[in-house]
DRENPA-3360 file (N, C-alpha, C; in nm, 2 decimals, always signed):
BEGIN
1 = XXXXXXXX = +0.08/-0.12/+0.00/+0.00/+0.00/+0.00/+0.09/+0.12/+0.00 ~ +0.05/+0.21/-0.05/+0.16/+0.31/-0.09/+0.10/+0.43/+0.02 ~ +0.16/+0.55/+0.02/+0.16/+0.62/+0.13/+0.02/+0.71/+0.09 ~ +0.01/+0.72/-0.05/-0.12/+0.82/+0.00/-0.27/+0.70/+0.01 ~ -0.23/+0.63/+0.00/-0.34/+0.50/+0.01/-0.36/+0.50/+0.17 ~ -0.25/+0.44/+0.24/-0.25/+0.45/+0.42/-0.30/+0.59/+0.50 ~ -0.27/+0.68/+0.40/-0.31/+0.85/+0.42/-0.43/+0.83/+0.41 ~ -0.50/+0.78/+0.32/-0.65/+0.82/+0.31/-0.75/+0.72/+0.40;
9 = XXXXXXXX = -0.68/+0.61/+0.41/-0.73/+0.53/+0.54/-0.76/+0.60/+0.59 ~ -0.65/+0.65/+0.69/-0.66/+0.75/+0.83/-0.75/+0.86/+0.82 ~ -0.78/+0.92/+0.73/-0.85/+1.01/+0.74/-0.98/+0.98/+0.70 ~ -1.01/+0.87/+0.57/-1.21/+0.86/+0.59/-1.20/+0.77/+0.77 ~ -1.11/+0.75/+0.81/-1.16/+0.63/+0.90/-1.19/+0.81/+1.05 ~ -1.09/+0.86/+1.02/-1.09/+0.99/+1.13/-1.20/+1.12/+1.11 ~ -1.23/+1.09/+1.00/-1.31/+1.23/+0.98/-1.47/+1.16/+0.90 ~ -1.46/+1.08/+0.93/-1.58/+0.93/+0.85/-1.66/+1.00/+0.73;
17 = XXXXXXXX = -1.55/+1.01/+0.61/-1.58/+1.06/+0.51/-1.53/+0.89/+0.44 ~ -1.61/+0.92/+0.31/-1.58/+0.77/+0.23/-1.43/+0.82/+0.16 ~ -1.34/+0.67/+0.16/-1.24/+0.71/+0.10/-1.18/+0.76/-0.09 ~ -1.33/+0.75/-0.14/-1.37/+0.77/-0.29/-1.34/+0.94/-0.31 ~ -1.41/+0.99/-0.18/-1.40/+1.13/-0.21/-1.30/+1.20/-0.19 ~ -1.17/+1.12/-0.13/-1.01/+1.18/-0.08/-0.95/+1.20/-0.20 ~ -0.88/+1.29/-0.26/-0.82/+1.30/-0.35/-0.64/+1.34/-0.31 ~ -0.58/+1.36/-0.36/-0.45/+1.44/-0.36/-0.48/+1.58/-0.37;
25 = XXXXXXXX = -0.59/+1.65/-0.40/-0.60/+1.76/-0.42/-0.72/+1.81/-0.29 ~ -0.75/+1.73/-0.24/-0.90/+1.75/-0.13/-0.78/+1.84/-0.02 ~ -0.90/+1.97/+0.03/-0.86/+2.06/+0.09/-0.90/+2.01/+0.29 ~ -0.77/+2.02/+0.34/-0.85/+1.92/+0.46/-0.96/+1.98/+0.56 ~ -0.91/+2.13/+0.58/-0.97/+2.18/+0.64/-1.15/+2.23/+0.56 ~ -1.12/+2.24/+0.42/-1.26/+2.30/+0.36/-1.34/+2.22/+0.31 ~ -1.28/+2.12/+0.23/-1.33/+2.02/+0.15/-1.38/+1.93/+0.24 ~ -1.39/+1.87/+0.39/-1.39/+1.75/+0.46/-1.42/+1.88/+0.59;
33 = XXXXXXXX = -1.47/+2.00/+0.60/-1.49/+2.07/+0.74/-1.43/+2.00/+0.86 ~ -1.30/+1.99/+0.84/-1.20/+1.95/+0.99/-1.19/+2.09/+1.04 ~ -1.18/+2.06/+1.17/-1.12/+2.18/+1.24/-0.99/+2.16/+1.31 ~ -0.96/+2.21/+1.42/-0.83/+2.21/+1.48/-0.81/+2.08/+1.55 ~ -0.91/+2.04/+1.60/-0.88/+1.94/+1.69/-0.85/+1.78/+1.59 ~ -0.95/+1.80/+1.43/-0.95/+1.69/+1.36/-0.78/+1.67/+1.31 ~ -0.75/+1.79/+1.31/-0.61/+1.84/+1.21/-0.47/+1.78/+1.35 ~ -0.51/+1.79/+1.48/-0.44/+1.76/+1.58/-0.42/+1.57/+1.60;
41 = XXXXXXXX = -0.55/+1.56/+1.60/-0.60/+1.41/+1.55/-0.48/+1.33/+1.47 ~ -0.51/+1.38/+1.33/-0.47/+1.32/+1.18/-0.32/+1.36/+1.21 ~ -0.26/+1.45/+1.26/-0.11/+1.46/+1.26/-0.08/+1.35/+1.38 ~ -0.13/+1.33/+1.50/-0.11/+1.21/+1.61/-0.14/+1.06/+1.50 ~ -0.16/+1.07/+1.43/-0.20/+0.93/+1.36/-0.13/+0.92/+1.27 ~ -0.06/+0.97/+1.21/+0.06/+1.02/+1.13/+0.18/+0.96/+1.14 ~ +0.20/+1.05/+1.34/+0.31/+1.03/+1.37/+0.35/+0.87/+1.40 ~ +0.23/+0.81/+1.43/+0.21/+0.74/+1.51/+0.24/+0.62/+1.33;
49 = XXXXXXXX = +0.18/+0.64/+1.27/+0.18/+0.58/+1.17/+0.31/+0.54/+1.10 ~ +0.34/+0.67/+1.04/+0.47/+0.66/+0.97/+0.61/+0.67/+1.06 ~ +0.57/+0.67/+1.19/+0.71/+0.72/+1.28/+0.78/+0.82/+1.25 ~ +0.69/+0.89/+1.22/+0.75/+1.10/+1.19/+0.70/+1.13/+1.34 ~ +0.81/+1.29/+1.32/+0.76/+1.40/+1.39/+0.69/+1.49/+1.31 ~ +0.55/+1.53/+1.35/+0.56/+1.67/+1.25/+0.55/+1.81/+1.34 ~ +0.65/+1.86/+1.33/+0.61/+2.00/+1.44/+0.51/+2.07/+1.39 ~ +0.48/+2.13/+1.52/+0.37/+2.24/+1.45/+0.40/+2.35/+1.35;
57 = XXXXXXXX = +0.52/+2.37/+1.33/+0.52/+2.51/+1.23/+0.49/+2.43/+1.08 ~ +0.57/+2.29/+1.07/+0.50/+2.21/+0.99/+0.35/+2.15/+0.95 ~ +0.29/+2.15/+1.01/+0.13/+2.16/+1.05/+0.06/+2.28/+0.97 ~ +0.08/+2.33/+0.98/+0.03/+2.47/+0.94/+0.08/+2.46/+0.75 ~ +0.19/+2.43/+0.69/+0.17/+2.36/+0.56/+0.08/+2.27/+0.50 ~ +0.02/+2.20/+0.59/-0.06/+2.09/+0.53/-0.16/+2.08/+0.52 ~ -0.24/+2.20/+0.38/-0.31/+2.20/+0.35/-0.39/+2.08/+0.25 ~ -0.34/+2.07/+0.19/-0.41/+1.92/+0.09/-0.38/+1.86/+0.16;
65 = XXXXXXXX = -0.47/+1.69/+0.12/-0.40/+1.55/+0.10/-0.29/+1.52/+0.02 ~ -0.27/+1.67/-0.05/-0.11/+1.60/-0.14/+0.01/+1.62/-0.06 ~ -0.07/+1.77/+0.06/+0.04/+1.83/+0.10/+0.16/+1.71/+0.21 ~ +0.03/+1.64/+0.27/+0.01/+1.58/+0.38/+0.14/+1.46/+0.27 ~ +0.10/+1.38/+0.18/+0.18/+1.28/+0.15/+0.33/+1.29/+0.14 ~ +0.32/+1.41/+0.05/+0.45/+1.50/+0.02/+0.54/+1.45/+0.17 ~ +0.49/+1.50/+0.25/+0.53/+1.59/+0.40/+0.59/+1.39/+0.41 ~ +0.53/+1.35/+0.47/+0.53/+1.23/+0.49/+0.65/+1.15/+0.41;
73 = XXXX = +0.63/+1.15/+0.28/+0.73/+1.09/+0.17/+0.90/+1.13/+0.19 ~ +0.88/+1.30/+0.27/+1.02/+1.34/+0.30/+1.07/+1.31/+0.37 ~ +1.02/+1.26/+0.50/+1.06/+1.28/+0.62/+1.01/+1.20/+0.68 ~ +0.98/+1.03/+0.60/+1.01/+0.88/+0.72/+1.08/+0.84/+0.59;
% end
């Protein structure tokens, strides 16, 4: 399973959106109405997942699902 595949898991499973409607381009906060706490969530499941850190100044970049894979792909 490739990383944006595991990525979209976590998120229809965290924000119980179907995983048809996840794109590389879906906006996480607009497209899927997350707020702070869902976005706090999806980065703990992340870390937890890929064995990253992501700091918060990092956080604040990851606006898509591409952004999110990207992030991920660089840095486990």
């Amino acid at each position: 399973m490739d990383t944006f595949e595991r990525i979209r898991e976590l998120l229809a499973e965290q924000l119980d959106i179907e995983e048809e409607k996840i794109t590389m381009e879906s906006d996480i906060l607009e497209d899927f109405e997350a707020d702070s706490l869902d976005v706090v969530d999806m980065v703990m499941s992340l870390e937890d997942e890929f064995g990253v850190e992501v700091p918060d100044e990092a956080v604040e970049g990851l606006k898509t699902v591409g952004d999110v894979v990207r992030y991920i792909e660089e840095n486990s």
